[in-house]
Biopython code that builds the backbone (N, CA, C, O; Angstrom):
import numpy as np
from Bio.PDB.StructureBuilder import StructureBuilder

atoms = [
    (1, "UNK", "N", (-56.194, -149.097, -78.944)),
    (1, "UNK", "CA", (-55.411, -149.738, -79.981)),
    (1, "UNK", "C", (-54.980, -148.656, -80.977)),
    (1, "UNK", "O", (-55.715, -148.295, -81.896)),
    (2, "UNK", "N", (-53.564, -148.074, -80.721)),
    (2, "UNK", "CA", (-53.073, -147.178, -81.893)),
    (2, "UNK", "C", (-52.785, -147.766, -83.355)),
    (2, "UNK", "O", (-52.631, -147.075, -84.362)),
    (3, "UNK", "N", (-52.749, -148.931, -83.304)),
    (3, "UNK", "CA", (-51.771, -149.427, -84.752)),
    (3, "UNK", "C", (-53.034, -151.105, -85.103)),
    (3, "UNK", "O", (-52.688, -152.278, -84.961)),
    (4, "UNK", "N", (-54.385, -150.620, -85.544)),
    (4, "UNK", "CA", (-54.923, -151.859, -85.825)),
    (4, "UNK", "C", (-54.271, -152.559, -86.758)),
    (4, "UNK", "O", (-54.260, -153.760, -86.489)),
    (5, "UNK", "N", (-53.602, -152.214, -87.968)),
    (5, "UNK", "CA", (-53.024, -153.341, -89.109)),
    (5, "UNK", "C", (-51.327, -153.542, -88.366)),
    (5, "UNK", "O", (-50.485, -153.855, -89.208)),
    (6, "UNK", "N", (-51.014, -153.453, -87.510)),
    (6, "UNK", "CA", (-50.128, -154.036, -86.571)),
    (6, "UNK", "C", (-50.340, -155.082, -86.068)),
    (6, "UNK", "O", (-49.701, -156.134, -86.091)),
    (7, "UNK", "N", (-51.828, -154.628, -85.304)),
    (7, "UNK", "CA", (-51.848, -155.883, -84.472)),
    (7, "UNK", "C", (-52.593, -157.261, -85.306)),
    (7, "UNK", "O", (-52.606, -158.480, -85.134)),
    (8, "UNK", "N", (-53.122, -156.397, -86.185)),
    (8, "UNK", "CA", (-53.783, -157.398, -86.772)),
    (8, "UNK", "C", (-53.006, -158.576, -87.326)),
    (8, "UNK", "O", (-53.422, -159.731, -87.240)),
    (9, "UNK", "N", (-51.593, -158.158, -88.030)),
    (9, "UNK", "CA", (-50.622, -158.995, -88.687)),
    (9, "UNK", "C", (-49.933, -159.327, -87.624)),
    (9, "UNK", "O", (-48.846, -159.528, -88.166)),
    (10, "UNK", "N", (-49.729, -159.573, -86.307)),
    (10, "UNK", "CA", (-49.625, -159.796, -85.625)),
    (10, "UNK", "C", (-50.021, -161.130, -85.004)),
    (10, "UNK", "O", (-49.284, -162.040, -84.626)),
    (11, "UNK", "N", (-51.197, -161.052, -84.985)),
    (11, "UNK", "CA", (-52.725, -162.351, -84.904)),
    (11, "UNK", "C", (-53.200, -163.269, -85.736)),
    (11, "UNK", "O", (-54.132, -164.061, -85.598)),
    (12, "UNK", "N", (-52.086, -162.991, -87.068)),
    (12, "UNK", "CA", (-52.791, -163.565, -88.391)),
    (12, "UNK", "C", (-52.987, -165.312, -87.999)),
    (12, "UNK", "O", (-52.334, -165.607, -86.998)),
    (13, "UNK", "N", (-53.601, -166.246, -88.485)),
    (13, "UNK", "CA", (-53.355, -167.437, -87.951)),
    (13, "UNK", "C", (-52.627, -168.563, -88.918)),
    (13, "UNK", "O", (-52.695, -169.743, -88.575)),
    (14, "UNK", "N", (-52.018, -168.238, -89.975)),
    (14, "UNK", "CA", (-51.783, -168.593, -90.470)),
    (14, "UNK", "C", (-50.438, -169.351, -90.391)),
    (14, "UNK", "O", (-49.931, -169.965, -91.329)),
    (15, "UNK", "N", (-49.960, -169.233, -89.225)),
    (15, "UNK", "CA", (-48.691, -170.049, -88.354)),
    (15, "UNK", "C", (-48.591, -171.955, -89.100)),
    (15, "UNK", "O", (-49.389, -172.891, -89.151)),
    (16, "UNK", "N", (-47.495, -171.787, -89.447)),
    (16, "UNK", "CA", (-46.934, -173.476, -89.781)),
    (16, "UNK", "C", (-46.787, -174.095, -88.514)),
    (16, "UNK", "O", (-46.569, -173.487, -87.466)),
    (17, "UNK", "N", (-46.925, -175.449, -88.650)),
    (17, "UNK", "CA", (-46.647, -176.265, -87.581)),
    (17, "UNK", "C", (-45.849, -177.158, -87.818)),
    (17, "UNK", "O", (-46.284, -178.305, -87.918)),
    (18, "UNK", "N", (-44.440, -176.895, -87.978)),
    (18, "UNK", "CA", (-43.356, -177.889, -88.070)),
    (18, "UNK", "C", (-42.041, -178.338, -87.467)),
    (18, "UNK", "O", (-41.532, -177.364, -86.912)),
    (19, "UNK", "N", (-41.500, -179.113, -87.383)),
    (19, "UNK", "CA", (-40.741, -179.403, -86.498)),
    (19, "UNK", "C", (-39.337, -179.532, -86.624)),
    (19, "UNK", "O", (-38.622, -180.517, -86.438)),
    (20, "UNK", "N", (-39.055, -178.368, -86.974)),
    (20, "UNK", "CA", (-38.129, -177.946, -87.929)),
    (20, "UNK", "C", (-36.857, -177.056, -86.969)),
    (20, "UNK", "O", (-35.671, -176.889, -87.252)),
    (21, "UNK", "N", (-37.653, -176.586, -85.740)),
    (21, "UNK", "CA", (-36.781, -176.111, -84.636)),
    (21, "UNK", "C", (-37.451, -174.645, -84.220)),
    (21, "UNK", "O", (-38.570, -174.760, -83.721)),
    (22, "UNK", "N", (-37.011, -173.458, -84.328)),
    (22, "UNK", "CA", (-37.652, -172.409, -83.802)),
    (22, "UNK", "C", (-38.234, -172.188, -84.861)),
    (22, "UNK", "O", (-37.752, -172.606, -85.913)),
    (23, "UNK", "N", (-39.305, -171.541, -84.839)),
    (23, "UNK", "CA", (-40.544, -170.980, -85.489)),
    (23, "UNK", "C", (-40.879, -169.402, -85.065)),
    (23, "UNK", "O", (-41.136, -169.140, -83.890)),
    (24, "UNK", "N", (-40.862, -168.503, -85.958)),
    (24, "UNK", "CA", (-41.105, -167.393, -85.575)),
    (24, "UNK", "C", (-42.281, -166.675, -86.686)),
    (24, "UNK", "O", (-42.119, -166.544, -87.899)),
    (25, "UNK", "N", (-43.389, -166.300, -85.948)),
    (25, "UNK", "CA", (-44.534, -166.030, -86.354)),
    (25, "UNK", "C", (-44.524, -164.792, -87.318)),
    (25, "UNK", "O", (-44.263, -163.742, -86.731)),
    (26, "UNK", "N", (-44.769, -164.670, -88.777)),
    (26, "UNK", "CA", (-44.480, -163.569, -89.467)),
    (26, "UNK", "C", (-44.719, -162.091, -88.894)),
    (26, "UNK", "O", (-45.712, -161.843, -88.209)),
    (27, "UNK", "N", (-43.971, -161.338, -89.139)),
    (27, "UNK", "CA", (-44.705, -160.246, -88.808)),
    (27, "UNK", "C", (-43.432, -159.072, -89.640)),
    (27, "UNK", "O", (-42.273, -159.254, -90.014)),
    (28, "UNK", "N", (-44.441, -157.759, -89.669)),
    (28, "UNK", "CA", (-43.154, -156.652, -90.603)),
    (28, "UNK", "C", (-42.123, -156.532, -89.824)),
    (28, "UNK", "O", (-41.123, -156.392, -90.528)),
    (29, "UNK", "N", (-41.800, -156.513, -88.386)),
    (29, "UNK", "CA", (-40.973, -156.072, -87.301)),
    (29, "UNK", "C", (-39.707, -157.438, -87.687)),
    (29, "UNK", "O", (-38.727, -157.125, -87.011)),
    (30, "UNK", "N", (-39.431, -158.538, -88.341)),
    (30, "UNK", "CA", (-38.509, -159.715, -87.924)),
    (30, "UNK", "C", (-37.220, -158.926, -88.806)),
    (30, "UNK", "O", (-36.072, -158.916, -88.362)),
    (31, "UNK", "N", (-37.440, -158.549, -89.562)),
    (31, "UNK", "CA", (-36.428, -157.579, -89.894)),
    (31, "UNK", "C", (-35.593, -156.876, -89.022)),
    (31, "UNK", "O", (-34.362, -156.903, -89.008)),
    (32, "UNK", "N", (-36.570, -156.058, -88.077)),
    (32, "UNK", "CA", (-35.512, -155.207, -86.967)),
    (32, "UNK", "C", (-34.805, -155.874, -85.560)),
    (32, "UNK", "O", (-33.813, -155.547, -84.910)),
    (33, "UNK", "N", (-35.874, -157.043, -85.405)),
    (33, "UNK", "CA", (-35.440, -157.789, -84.442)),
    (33, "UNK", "C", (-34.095, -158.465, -84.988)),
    (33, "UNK", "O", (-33.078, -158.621, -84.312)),
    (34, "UNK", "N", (-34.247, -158.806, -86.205)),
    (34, "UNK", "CA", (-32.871, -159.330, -86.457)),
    (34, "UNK", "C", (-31.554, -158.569, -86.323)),
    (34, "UNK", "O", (-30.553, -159.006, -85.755)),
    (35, "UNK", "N", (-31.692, -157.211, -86.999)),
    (35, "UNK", "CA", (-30.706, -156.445, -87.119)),
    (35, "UNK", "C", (-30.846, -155.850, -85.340)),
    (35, "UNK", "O", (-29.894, -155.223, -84.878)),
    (36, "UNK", "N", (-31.568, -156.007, -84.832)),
    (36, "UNK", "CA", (-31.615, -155.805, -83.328)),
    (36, "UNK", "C", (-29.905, -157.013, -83.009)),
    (36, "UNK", "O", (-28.846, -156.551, -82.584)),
    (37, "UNK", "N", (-30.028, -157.828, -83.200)),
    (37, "UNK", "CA", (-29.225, -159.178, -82.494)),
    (37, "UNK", "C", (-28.056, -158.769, -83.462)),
    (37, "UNK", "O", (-26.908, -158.985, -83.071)),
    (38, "UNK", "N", (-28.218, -158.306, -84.455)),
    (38, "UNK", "CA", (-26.308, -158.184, -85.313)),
    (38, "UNK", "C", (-26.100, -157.073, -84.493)),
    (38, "UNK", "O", (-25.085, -157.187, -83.805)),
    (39, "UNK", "N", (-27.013, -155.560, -84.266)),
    (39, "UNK", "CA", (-26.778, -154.459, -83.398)),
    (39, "UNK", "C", (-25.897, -154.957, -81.978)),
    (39, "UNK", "O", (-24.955, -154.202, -81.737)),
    (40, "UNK", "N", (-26.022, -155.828, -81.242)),
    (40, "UNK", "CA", (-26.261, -156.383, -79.676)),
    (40, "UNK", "C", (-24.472, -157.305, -80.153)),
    (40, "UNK", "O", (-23.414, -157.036, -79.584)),
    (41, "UNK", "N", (-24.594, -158.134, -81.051)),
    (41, "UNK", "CA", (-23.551, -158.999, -81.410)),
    (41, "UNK", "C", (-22.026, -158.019, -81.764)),
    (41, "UNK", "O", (-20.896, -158.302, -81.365)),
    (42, "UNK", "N", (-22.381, -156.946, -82.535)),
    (42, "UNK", "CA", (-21.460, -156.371, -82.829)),
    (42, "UNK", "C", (-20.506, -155.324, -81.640)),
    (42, "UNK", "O", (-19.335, -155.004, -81.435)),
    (43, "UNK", "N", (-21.904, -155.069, -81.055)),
    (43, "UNK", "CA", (-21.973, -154.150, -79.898)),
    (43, "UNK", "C", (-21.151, -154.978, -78.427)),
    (43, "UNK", "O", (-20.760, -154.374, -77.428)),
    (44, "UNK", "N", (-21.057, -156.353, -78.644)),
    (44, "UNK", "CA", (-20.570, -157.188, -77.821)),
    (44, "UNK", "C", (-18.743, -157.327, -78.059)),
    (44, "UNK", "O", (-17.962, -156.908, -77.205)),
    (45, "UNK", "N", (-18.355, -157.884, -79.163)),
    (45, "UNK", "CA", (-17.418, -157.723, -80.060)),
    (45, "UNK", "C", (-17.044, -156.624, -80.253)),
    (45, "UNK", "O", (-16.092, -156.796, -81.013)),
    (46, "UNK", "N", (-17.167, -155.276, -80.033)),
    (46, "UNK", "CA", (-16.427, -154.102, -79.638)),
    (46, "UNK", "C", (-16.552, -153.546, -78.358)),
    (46, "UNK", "O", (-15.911, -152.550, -78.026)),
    (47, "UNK", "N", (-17.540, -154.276, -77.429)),
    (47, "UNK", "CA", (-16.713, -154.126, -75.816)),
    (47, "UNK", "C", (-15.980, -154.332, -75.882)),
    (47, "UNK", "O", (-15.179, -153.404, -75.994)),
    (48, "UNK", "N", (-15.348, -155.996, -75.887)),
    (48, "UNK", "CA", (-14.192, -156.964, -76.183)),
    (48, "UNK", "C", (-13.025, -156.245, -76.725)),
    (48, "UNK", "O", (-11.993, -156.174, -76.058)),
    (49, "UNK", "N", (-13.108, -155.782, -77.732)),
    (49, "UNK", "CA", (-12.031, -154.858, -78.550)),
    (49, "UNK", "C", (-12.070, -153.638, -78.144)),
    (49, "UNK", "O", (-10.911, -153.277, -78.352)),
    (50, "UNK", "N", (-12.527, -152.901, -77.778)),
    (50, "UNK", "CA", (-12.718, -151.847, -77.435)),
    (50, "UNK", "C", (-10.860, -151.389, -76.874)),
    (50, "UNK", "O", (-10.018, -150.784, -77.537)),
    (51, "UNK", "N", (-10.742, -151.917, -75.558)),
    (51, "UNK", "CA", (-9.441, -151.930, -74.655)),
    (51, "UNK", "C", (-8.368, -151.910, -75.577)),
    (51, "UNK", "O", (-7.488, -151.120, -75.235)),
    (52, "UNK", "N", (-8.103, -152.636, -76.840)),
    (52, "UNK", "CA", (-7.186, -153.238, -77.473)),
    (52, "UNK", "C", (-6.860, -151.540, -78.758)),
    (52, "UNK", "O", (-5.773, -151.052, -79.069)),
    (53, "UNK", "N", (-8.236, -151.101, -79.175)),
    (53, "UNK", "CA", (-8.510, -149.938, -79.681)),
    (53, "UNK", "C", (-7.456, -148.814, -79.076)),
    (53, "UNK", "O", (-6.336, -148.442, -79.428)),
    (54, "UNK", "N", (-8.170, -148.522, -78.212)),
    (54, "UNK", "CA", (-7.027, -147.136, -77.500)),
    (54, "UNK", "C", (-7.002, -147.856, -75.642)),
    (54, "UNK", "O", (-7.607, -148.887, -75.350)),
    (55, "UNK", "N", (-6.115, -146.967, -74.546)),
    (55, "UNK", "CA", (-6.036, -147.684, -73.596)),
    (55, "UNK", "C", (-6.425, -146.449, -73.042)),
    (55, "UNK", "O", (-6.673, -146.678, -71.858)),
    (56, "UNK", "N", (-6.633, -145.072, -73.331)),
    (56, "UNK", "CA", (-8.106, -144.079, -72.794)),
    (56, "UNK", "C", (-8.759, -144.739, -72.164)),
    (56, "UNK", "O", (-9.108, -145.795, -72.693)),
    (57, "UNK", "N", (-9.344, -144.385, -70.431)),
    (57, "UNK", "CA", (-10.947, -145.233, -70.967)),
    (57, "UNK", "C", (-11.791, -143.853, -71.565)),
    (57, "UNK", "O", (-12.635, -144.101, -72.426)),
    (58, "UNK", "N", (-11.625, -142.538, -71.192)),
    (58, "UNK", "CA", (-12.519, -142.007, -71.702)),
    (58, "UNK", "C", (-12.660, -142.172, -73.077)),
    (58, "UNK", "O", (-13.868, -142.029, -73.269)),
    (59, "UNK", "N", (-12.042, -142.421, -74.286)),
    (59, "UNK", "CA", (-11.813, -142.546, -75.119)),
    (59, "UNK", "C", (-12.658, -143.986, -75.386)),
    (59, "UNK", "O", (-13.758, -143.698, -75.858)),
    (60, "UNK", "N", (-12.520, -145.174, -75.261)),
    (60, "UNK", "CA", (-13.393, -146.112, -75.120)),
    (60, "UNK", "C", (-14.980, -146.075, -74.493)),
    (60, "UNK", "O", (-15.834, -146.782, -75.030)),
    (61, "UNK", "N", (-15.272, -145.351, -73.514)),
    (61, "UNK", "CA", (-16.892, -145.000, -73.012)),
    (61, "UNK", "C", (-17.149, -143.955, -74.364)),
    (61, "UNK", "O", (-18.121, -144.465, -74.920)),
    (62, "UNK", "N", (-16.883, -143.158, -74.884)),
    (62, "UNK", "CA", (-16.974, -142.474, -75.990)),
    (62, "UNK", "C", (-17.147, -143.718, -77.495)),
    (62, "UNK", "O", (-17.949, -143.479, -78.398)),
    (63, "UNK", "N", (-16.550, -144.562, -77.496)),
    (63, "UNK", "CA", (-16.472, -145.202, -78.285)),
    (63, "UNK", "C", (-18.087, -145.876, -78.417)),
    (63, "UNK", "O", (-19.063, -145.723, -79.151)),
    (64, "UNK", "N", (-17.726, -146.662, -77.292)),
    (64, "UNK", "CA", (-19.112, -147.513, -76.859)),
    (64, "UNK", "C", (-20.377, -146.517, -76.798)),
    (64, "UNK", "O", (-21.327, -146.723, -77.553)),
    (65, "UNK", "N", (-20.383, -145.700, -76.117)),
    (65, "UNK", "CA", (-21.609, -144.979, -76.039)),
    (65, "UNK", "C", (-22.032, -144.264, -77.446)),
    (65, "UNK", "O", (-23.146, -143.742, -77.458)),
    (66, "UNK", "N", (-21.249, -144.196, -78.617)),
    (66, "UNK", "CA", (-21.653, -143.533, -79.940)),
    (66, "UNK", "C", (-22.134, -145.052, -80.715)),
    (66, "UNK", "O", (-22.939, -145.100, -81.646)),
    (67, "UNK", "N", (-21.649, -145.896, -80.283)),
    (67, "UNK", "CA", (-21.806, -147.120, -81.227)),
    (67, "UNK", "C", (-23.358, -147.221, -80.372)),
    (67, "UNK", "O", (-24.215, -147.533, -81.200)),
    (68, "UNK", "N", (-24.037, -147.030, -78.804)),
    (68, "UNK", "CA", (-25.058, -147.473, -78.433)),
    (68, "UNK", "C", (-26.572, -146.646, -79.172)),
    (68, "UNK", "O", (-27.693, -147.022, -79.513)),
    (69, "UNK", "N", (-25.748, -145.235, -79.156)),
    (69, "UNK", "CA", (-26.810, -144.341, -79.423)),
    (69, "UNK", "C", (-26.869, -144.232, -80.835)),
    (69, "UNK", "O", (-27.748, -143.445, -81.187)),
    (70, "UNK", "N", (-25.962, -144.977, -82.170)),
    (70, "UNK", "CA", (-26.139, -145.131, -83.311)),
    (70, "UNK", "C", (-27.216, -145.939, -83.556)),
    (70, "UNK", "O", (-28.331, -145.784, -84.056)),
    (71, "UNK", "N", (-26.452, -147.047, -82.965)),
    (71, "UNK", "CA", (-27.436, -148.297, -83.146)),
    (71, "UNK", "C", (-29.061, -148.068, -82.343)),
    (71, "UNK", "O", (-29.828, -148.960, -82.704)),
    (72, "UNK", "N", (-29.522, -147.356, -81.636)),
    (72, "UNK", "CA", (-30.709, -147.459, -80.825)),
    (72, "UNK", "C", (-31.410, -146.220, -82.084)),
    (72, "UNK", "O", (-32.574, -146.295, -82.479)),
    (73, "UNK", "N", (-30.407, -145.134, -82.559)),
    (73, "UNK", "CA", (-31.167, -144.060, -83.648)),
    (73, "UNK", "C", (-31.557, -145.170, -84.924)),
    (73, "UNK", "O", (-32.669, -145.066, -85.442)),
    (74, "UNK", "N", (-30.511, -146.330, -85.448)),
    (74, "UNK", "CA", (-31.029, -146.853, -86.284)),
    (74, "UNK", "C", (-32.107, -147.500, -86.365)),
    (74, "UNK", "O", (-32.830, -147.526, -87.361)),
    (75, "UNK", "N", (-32.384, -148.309, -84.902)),
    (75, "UNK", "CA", (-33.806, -149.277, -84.659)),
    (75, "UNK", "C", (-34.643, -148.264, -84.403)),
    (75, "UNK", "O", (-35.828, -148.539, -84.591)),
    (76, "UNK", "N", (-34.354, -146.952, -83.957)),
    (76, "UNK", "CA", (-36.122, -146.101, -83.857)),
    (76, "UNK", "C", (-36.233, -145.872, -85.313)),
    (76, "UNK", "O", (-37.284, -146.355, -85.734)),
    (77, "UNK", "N", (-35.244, -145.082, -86.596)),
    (77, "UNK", "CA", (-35.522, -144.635, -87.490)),
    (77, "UNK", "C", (-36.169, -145.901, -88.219)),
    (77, "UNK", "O", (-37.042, -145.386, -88.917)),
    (78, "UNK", "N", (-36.217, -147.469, -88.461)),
    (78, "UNK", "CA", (-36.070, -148.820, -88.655)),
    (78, "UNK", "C", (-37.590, -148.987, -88.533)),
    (78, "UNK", "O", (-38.327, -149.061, -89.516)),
    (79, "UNK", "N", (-37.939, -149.033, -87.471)),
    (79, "UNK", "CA", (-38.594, -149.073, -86.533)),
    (79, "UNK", "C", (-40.168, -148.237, -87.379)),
    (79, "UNK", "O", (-41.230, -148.807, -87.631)),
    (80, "UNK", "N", (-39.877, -147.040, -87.603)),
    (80, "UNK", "CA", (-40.918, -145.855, -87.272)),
    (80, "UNK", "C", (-41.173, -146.342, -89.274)),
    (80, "UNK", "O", (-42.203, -146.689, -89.852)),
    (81, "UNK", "N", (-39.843, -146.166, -89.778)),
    (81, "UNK", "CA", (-40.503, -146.390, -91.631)),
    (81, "UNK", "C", (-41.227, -147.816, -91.743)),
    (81, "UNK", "O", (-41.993, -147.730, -92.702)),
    (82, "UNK", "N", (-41.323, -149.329, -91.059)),
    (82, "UNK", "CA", (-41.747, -150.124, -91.049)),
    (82, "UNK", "C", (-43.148, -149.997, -90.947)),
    (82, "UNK", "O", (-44.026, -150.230, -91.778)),
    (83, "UNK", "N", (-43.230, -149.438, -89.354)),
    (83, "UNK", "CA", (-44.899, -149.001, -88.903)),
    (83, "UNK", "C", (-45.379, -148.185, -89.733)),
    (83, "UNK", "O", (-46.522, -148.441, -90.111)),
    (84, "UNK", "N", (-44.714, -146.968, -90.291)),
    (84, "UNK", "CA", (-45.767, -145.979, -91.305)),
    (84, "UNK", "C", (-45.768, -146.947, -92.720)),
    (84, "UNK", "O", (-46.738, -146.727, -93.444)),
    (85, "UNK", "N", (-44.869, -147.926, -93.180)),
    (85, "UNK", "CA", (-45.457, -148.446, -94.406)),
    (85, "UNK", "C", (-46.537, -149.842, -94.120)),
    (85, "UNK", "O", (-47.270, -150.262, -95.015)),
    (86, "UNK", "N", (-46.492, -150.402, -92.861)),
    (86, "UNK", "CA", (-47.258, -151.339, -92.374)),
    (86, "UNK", "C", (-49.027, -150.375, -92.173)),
    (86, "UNK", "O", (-50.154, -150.836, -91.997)),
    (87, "UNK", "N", (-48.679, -149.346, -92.268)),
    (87, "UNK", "CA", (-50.279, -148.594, -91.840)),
    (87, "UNK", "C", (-50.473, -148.513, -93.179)),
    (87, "UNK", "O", (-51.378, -149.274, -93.520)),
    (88, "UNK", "N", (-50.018, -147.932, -94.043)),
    (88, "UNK", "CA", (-49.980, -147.318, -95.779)),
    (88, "UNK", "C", (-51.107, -148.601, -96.146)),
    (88, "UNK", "O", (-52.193, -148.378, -96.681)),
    (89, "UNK", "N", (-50.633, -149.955, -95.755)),
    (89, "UNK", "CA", (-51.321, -150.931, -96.219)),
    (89, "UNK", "C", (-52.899, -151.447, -95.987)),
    (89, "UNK", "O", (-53.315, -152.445, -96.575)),
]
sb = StructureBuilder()
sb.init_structure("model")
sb.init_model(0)
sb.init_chain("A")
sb.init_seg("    ")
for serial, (resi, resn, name, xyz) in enumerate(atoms, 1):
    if name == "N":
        sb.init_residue(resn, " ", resi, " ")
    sb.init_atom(name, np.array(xyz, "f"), 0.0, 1.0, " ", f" {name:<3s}", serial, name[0])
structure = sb.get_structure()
């Protein structure tokens, strides 16, 4: 176990039980998962546009592939300050 106050907040039991529709169990990470799905949404919405952008394709795989490796540097950098302030605690 590298990250005990990870997992620990992880396990907490303090889960609501309501019926309210999806339920998602607290944790420091719902932050990145979210901006994970605007990352994925946006990233979808400029495939789509992409073509309309320039009619290159190299120019478009360039496009897409800087928008993939932005977005994947933002969720590790995201990612890594969460876990070191989730340990701090």
């Amino acid at each position: 176990m590298r990250y005990p106050a990870v997992y620990e907040s992880m396990k907490s039991p303090d889960k609501k039980k309501d019926n309210r529709g999806l339920y998602v169990a607290p944790s420091p990470f719902n932050a990145v998962k979210l901006e994970l799905a605007v990352i994925m949404i946006v990233g979808l919405l400029l495939w789509i546009a992409v073509d309309s952008i320039t009619i290159n394709a190299a120019a478009q795989i360039v496009i897409l592939m800087s928008f993939g490796v932005l977005g994947a540097f933002w969720l590790v950098i995201r990612t890594r300050y969460l876990l070191q302030r989730t340990l701090k605690k």
